[in-house]
C-alpha positions as CSV (number, residue, x, y, z in Angstrom):
1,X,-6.0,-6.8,2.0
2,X,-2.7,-7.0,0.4
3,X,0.3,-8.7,2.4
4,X,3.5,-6.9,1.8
5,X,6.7,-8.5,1.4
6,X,10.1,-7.7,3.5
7,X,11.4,-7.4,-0.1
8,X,9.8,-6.1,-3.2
9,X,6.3,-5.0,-3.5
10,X,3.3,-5.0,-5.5
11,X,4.1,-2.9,-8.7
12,X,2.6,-2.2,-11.9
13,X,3.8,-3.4,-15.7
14,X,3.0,-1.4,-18.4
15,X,1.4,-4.1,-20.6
16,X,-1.8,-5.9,-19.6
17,X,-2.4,-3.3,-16.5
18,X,-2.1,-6.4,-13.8
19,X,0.6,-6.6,-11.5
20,X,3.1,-8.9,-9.9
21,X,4.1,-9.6,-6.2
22,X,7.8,-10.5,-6.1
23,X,11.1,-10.3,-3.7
24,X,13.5,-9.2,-6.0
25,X,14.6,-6.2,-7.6
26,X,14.0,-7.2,-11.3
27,X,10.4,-6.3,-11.3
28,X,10.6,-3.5,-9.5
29,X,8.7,-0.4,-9.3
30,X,9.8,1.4,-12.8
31,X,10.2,5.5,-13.4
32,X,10.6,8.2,-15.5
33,X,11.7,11.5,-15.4
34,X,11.3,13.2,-18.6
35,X,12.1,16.8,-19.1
36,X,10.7,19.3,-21.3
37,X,12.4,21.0,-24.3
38,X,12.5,24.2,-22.5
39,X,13.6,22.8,-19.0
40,X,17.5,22.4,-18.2
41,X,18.7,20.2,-15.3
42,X,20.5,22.7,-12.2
43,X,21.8,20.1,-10.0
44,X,21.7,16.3,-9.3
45,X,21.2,14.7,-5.7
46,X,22.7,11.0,-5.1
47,X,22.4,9.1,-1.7
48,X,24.4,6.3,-1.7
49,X,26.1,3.3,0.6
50,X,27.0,-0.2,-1.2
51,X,25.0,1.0,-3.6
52,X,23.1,4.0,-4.8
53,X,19.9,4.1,-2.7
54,X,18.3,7.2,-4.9
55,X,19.0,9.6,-7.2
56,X,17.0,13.2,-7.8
57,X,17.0,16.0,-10.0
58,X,16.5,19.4,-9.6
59,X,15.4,21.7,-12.8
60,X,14.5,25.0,-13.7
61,X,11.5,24.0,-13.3
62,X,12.1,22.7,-9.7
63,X,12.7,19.3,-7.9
64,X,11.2,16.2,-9.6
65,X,10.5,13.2,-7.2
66,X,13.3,11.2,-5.4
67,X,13.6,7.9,-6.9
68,X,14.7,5.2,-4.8
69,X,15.2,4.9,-1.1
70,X,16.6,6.5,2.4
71,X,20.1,5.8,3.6
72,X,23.4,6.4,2.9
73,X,25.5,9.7,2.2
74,X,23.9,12.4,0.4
75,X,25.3,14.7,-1.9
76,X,23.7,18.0,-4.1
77,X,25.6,19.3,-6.6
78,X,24.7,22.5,-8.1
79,X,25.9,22.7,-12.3
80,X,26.9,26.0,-13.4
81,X,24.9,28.3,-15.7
82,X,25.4,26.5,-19.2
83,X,26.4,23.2,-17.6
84,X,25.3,20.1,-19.3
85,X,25.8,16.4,-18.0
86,X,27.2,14.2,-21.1
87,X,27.7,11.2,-20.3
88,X,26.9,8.9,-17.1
89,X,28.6,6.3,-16.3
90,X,28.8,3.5,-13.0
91,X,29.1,-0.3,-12.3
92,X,25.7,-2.3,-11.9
93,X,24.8,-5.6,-11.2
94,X,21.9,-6.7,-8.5
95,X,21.3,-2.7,-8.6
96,X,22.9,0.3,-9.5
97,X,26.5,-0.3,-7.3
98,X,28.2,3.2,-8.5
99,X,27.5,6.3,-10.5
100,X,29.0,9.3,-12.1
101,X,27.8,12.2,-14.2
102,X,30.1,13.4,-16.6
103,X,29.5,17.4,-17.9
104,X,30.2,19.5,-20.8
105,X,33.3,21.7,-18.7
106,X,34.6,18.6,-18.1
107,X,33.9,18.0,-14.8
108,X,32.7,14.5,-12.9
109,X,30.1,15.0,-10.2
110,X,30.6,11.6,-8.0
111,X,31.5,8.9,-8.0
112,X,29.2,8.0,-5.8
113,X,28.7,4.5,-3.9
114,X,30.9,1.4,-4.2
115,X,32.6,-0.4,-7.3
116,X,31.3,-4.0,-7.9
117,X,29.2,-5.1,-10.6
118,X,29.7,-4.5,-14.6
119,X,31.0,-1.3,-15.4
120,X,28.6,1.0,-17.8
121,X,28.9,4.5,-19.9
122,X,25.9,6.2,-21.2
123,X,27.0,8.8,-23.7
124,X,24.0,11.6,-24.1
125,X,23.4,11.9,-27.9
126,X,20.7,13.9,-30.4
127,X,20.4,17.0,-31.5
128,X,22.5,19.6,-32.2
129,X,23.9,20.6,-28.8
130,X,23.0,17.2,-27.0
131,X,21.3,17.4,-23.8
132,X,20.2,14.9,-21.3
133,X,16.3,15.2,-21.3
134,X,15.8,12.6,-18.2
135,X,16.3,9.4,-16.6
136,X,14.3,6.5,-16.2
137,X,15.0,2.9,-14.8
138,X,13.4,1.4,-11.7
139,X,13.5,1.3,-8.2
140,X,14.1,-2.3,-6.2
141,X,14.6,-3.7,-2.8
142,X,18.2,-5.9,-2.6
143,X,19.0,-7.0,1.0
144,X,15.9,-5.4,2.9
145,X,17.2,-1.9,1.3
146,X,15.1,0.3,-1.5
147,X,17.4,1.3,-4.3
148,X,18.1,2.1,-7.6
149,X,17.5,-1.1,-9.5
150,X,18.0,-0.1,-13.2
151,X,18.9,3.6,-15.0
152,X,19.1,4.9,-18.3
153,X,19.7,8.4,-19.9
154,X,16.7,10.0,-22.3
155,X,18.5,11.6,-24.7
156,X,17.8,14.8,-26.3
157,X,14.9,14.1,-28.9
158,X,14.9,15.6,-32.5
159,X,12.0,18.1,-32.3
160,X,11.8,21.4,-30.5
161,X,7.9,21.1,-29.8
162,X,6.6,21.0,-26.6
163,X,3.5,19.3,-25.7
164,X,2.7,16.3,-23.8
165,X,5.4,13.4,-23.2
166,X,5.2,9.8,-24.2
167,X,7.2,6.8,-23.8
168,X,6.5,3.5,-25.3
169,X,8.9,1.0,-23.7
170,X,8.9,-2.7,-25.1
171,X,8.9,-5.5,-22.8
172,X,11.2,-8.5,-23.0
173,X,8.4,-10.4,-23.7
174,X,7.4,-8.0,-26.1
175,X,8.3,-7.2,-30.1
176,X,7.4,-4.8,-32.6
177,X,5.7,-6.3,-35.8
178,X,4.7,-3.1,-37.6
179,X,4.9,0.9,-37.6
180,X,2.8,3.2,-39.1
181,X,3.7,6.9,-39.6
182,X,1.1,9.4,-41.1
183,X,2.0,12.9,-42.9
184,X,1.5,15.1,-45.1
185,X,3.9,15.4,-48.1
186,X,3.8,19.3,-47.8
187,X,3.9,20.3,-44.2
188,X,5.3,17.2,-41.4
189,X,4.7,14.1,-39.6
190,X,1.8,13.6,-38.0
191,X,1.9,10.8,-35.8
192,X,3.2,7.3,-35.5
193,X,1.9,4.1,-33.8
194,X,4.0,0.6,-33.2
195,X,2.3,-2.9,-32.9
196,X,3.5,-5.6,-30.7
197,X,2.7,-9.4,-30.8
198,X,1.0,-8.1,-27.3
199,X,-1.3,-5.7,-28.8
200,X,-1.2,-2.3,-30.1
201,X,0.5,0.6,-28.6
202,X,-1.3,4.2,-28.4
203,X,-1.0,6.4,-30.7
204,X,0.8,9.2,-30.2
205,X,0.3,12.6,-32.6
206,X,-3.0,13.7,-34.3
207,X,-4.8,13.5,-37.2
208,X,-5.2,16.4,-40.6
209,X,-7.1,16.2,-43.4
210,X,-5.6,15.1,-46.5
211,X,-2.8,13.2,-44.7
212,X,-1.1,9.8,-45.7
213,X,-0.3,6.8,-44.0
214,X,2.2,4.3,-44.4
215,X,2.8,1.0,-42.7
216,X,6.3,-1.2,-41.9
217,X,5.7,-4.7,-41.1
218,X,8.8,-6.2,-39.6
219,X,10.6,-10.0,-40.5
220,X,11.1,-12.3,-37.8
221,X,14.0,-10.8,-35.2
222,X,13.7,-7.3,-37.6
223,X,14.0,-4.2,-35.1
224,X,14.6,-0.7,-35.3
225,X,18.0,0.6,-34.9
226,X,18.4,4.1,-36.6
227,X,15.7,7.0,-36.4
228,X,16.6,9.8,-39.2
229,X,14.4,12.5,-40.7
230,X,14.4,16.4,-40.5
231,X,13.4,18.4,-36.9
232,X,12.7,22.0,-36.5
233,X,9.7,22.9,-34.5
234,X,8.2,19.7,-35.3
235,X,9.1,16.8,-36.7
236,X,9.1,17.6,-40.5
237,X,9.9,14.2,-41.9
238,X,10.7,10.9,-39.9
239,X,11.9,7.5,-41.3
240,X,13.8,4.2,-39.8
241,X,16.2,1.3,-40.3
242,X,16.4,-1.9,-39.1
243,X,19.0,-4.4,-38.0
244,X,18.6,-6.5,-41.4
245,X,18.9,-3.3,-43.6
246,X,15.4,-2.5,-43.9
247,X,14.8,1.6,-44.6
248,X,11.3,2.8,-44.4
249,X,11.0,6.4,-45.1
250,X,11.7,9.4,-44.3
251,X,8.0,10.7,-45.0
252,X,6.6,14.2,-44.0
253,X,7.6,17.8,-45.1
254,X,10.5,19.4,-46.5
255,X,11.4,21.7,-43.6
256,X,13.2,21.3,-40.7
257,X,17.1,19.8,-39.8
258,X,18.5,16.6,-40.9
259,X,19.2,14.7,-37.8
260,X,19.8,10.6,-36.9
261,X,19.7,8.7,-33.8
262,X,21.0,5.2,-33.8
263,X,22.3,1.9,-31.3
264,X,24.1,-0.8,-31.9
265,X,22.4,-3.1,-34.0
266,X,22.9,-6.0,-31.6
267,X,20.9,-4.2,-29.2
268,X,17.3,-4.7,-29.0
269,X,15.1,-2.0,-29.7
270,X,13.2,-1.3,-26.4
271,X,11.2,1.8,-27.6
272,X,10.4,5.9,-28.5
273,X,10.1,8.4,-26.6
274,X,9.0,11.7,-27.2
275,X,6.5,14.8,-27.5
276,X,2.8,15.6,-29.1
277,X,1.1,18.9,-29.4
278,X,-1.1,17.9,-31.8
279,X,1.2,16.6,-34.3
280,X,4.9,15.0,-33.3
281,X,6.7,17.5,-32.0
282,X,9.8,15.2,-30.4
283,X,11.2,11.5,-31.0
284,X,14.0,9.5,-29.6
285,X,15.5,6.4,-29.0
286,X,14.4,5.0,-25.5
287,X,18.2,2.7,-24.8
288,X,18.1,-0.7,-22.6
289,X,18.3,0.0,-19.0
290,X,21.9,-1.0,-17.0
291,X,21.3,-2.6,-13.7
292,X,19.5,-5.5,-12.4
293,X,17.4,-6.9,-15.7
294,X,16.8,-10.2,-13.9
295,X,17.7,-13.7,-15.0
296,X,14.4,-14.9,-15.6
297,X,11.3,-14.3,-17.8
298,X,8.4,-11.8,-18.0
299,X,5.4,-13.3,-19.5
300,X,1.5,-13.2,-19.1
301,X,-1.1,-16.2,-19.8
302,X,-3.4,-14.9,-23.0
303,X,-6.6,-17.0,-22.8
304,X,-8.1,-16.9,-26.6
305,X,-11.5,-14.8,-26.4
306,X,-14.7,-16.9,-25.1
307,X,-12.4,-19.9,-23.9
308,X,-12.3,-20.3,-19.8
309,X,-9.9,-22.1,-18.2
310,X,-10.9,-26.2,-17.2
311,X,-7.7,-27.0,-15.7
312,X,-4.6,-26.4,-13.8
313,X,-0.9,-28.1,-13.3
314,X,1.1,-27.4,-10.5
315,X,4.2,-28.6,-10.5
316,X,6.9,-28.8,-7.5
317,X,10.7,-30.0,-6.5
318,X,13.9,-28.8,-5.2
319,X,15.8,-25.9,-6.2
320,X,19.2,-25.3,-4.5
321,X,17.8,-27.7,-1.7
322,X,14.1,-26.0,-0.9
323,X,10.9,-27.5,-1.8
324,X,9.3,-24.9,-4.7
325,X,7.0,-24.0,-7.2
326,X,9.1,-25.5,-10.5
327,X,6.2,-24.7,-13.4
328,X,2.5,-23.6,-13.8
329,X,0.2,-24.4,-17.0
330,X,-3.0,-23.5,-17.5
331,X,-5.2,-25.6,-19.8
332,X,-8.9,-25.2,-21.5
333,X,-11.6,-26.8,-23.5
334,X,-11.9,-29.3,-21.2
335,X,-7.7,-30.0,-20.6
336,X,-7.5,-30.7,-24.9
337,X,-5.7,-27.5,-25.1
338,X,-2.7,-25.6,-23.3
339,X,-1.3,-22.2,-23.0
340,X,2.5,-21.8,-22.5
341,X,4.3,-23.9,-20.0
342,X,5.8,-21.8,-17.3
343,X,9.4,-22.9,-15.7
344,X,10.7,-26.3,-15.7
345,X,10.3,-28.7,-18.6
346,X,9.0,-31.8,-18.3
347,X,12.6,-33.3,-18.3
348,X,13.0,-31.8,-14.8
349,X,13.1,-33.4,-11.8
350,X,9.0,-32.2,-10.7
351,X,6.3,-33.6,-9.6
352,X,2.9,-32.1,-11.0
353,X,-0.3,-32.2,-9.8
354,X,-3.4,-31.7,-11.9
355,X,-6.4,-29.1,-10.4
356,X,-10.0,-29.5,-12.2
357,X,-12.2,-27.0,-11.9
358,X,-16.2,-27.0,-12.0
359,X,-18.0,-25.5,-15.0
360,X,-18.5,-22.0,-14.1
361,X,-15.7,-22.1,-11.1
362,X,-12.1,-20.1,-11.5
363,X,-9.6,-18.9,-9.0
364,X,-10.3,-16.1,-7.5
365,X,-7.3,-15.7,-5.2
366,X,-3.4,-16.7,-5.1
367,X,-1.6,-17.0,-1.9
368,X,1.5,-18.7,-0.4
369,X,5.2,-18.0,0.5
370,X,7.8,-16.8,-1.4
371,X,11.8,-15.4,-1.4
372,X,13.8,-14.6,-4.3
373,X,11.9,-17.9,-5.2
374,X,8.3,-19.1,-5.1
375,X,7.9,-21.0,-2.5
376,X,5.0,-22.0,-2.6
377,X,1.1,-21.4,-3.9
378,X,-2.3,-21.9,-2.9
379,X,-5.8,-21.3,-4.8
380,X,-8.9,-20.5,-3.8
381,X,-11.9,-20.4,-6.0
382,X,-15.2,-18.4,-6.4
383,X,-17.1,-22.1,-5.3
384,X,-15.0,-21.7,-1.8
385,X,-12.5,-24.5,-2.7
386,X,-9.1,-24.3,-1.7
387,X,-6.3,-26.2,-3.7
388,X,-2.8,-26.6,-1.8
389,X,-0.2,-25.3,-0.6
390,X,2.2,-27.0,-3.4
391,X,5.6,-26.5,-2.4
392,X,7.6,-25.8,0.7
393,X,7.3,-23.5,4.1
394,X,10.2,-21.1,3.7
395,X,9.7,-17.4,2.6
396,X,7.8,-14.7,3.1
397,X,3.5,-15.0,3.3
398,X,1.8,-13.3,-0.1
399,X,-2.0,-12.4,-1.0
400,X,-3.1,-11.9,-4.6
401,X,-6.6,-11.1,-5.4
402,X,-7.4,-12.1,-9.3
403,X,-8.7,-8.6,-10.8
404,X,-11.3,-10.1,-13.0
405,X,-14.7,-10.4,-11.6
406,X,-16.5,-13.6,-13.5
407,X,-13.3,-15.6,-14.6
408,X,-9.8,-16.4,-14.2
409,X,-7.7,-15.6,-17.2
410,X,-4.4,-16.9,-16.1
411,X,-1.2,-16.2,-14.6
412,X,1.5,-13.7,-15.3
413,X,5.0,-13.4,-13.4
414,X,8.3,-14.6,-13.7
415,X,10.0,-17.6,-14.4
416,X,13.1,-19.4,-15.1
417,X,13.4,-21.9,-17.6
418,X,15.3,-25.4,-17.9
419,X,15.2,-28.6,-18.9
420,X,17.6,-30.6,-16.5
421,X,19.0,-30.7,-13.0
422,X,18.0,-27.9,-10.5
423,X,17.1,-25.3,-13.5
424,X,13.7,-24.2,-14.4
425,X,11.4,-22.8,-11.2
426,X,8.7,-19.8,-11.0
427,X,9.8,-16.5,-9.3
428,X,7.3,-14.4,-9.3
429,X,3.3,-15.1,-9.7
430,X,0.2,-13.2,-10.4
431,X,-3.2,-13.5,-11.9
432,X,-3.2,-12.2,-15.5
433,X,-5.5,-9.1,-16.6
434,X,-6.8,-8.0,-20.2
435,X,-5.0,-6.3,-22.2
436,X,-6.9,-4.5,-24.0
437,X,-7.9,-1.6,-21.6
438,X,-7.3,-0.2,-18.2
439,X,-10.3,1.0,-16.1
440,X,-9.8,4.4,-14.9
441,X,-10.4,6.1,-11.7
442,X,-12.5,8.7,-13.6
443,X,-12.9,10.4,-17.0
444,X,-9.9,12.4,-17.8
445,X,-9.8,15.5,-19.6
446,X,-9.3,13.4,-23.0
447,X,-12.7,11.3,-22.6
448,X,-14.4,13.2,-24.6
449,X,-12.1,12.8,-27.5
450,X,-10.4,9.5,-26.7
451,X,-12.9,7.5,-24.7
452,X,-13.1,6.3,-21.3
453,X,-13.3,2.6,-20.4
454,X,-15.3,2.4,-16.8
455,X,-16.2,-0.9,-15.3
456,X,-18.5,-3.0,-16.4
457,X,-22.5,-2.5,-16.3
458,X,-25.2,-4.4,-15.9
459,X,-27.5,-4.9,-19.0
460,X,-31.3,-5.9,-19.6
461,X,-30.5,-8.8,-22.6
462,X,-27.6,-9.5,-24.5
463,X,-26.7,-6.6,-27.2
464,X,-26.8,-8.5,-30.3
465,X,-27.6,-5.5,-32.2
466,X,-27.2,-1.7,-31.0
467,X,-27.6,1.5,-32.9
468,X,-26.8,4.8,-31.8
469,X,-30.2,6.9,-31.9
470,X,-29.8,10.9,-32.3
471,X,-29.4,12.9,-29.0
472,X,-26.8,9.9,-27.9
473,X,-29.2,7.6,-26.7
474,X,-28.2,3.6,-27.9
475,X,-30.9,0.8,-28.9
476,X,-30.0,-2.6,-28.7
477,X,-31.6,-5.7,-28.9
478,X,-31.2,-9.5,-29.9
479,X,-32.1,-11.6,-27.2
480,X,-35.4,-11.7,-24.4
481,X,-34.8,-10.4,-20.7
482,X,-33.1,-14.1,-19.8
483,X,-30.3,-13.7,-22.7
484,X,-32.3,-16.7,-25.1
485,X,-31.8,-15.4,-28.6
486,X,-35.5,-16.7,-30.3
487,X,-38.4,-14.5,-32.4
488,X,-39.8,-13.2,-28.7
489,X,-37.0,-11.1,-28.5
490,X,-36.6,-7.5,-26.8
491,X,-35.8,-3.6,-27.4
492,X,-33.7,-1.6,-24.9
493,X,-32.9,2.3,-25.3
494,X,-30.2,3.3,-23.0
495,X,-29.6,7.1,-22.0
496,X,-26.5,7.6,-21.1
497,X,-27.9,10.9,-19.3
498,X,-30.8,10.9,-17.8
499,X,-33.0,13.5,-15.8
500,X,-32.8,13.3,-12.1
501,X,-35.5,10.2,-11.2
502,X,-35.7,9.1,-14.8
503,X,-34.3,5.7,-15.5
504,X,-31.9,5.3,-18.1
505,X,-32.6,1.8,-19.6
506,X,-36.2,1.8,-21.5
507,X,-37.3,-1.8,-22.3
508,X,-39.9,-2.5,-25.1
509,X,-41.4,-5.8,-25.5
510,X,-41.2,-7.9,-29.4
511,X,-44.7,-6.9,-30.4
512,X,-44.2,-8.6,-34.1
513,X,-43.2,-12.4,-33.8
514,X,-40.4,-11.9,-36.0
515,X,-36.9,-13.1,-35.7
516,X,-34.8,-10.4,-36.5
517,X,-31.8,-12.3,-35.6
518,X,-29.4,-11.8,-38.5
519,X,-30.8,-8.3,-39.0
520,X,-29.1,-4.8,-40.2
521,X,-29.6,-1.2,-38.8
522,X,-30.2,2.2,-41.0
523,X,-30.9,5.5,-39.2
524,X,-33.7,7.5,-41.3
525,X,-33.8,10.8,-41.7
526,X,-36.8,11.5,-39.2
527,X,-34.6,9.4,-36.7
528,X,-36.4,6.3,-36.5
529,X,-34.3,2.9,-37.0
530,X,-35.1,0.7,-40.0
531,X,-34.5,-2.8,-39.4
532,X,-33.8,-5.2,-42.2
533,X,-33.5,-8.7,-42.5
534,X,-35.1,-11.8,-40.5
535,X,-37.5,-14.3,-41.1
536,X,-41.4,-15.1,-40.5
537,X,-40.5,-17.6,-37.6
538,X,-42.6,-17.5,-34.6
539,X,-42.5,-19.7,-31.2
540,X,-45.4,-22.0,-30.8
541,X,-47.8,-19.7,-29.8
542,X,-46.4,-16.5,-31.2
């Protein structure tokens, strides 16, 4: 079971598919509504108090989802035939306080809820005629009350295509360290794909013969600030500029309109957004959010691969008077190494405790209390010991359930950081998740050209080797049936599709005494598998 929280809730991040429980609004439960080329906005719906509890939109192509909560005064307002919302502006602090939409006749729909906060304008740019193509910000709890935590305009996109919509949104944890965009020279641009110090991002737009592919790799602190090119249909031609005058591009086709999209350059560069139908048929800009970003910081423990983790410190003290969770640190290969400190330094007033876990023991579950704080934390591990509570009683009761079945990767959350006094303290805690792939509910309609990640199966040795066999069927091999790589060795052939009653794993025993260890695959002609390599080692007895 999951125990909810009075404030806040269990919601998703886009990178590293875990997620977080927390009580305030900064990691809140994040949206997107992002409109078609071919769909105009009719009228807007606010409901709104201290602040603005939701906001919705209605379309041609009818109402998308209210985002945010219940309560406070609700207003529709219709726009005219022809009537476009410019510019949006409000005050935000905690949460959105106040907004306005500002339209093309000149008209200001609002505003609606109460002044306070930083005031904020949004100006709708791109294109020729610009039109705002969506919002997208996230929804938060401040005060026991669901709102609008953060909002931002998607502006119109250079592109007419239409196709299916993407946003890549960079995390504050999170910065791009290359770009590559593929065309060809006579026709347009065929996709492009960012890399992060996280990982890389999908990538978005298909692939034609013949086309070329070029590749950015950005300085230390270099980001994007300027998208220019040429647009019709597609995007013909697509190039960028950084913040340190760096130009790559444009590449693509000669066809199309010149357009340019840019922020300010002290900005950073928080991600595209755009369109594919089967090459790039729309890209934009995605702008920072105004609202509630939070005070402290994202981040996610990143074990290095084949590494577990041998130790953990917990460190507590006082933070504006309560007993609390001041910094986490994970440790491995036997406590010689350490991933990132989380929260206060060591200069801090803390006390730390040290938790050593068993060879083949991890946490399997986080609980404890916490309020805009954590209050506290306790761990429980897959050998049934419990470590804790470490901090104090106040705040709300949590449950956390680690997502990975045979280990404990980590922790991810939110944290402040400081180095004297009452500064430096964990806010928000959970158990971090790979990155590299999230395990869908079921095959979508793209698994048979993209792949599908399902969860993790059971195997009959330890695939050393594997070959693909024709019909689909996969060989593998490299160790015997108790995972001991030696000469004795065994075959499996996996069908992926078997007849009813048939199973799909085939085992073969090692029938030659040969250690085929270090060995290499070719596929004949006649189908069979030439194996190459090894030695004439046998076991005693072999």
């Amino acid at each position: 079971m999951q125990t909810a929280l009075p404030e806040g809730g269990r919601t998703s991040t886009a990178r590293a598919g875990y997620t977080m429980f927390t009580a305030t609004a900064n990691t809140s439960s994040r949206f997107i509504d992002q409109l078609d080329n071919d769909e105009s906005i009719t009228a807007v719906g606010v409901c709104a108090g201290t602040y603005v509890n939701s906001i919705q939109l209605t379309t041609s192509k009818g109402e998308r989802p209210v985002r945010g909560g219940s309560g406070g005064a609700c207003t529709t307002t219709a726009l005219a035939n022809g009537e476009r919302i410019v510019r949006v502006s409000g005050q935000a602090a905690a949460a959105i306080n106040q907004i306005a939409f500002h339209t093309s006749t000149g008209r200001t729909i609002g505003p609606f809820g109460r002044t306070g906060g930083k005031p904020f304008s949004m100006l709708v740019t791109g294109g020729g005629i610009p039109q705002l193509r969506g919002l997208y910000g996230s929804v938060g709890t401040v005060n026991g009350i669901q709102l609008v935590a953060q909002l931002n305009v998607l502006n119109s996109a250079a592109g007419e295509g239409s196709g299916d919509a993407f946003i890549d949104r960079i995390k504050p944890d999170q910065t791009v360290t290359a770009a590559t965009i593929c065309y060809n020279t006579d026709a347009m641009v065929n996709s492009i794909q960012l890399v992060t110090n996280l990982g890389t991002l999908p990538k978005h737009g298909g692939a034609v013969a013949g086309e070329l592919c070029s590749t950015y790799k950005f300085a230390a602190a270099e980001r994007i600030t300027e998208l220019f090119g040429r647009a019709g249909a597609y995007i013909d031609a697509l190039g960028f500029r950084t913040n340190t005058g760096g130009q790559f591009g444009p590449f693509g086709g000669p066809g199309g309109t010149e357009f340019s999209e840019s922020q300010d350059t002290k900005q950073a560069f928080v991600g595209l957004y755009g369109g594919i139908n089967t090459w790039l048929s729309r890209i934009g800009l995605v702008t920072p959010v105004q609202g509630n970003t939070g005070d402290s910081a994202l981040f996610a423990d990143q074990l290095p691969a084949g590494e577990r983790i041998s130790h953990v410190d917990v460190c507590t003290g006082t933070n504006n008077g309560l007993n609390v969770v001041r910094a986490l640190q994970t440790r491995y290969r036997s406590g010689s190494k350490a991933l990132p400190l989380h929260g206060a330094s060591a200069k801090t007033n803390r006390v730390c405790t040290t938790i050593a876990f068993n060879d083949g023991e991890f946490i399997t579950e986080i609980t404890g209390r916490v309020s805009d704080v954590l209050n506290s934390g306790r761990f429980r591990t897959n050998q049934s010991r419990v470590f804790g509570p470490y901090g104090g009683a106040d705040g709300d009761d949590f449950l956390v359930r680690n997502p990975v079945p045979n280990a404990f990767l980590g922790f991810a959350g939110h944290a402040e950081y400081g180095n004297d006094g009452d500064n430096g303290y964990m806010q928000a805690i959970d158990a971090a998740a790979p990155d590299t792939f999230e395990i869908a509910a079921a095959p979508t309609s793209a698994a048979a050209t993209k792949g599908w990640w399902d969860s993790v199966a059971n195997w009959p040795l330890l695939a050393v080797h594997a070959v693909v066999l024709p019909g689909g069927r996969v060989m593998s091999y490299g160790t015997d049936a108790a995972g001991t790589q030696n000469a004795q060795f065994i075959y499996d052939v996996w069908d992926p599709s078997p007849s009813p009653g048939v199973p799909s794993h085939y085992t073969l025993d090692n029938t030659t005494g040969t250690d085929m260890f270090c060995s290499s695959q070719t596929l004949l002609p006649n189908g069979q598998v030439f194996l190459a390599g090894g030695d004439n080692r046998q076991q005693p007895g072999g």
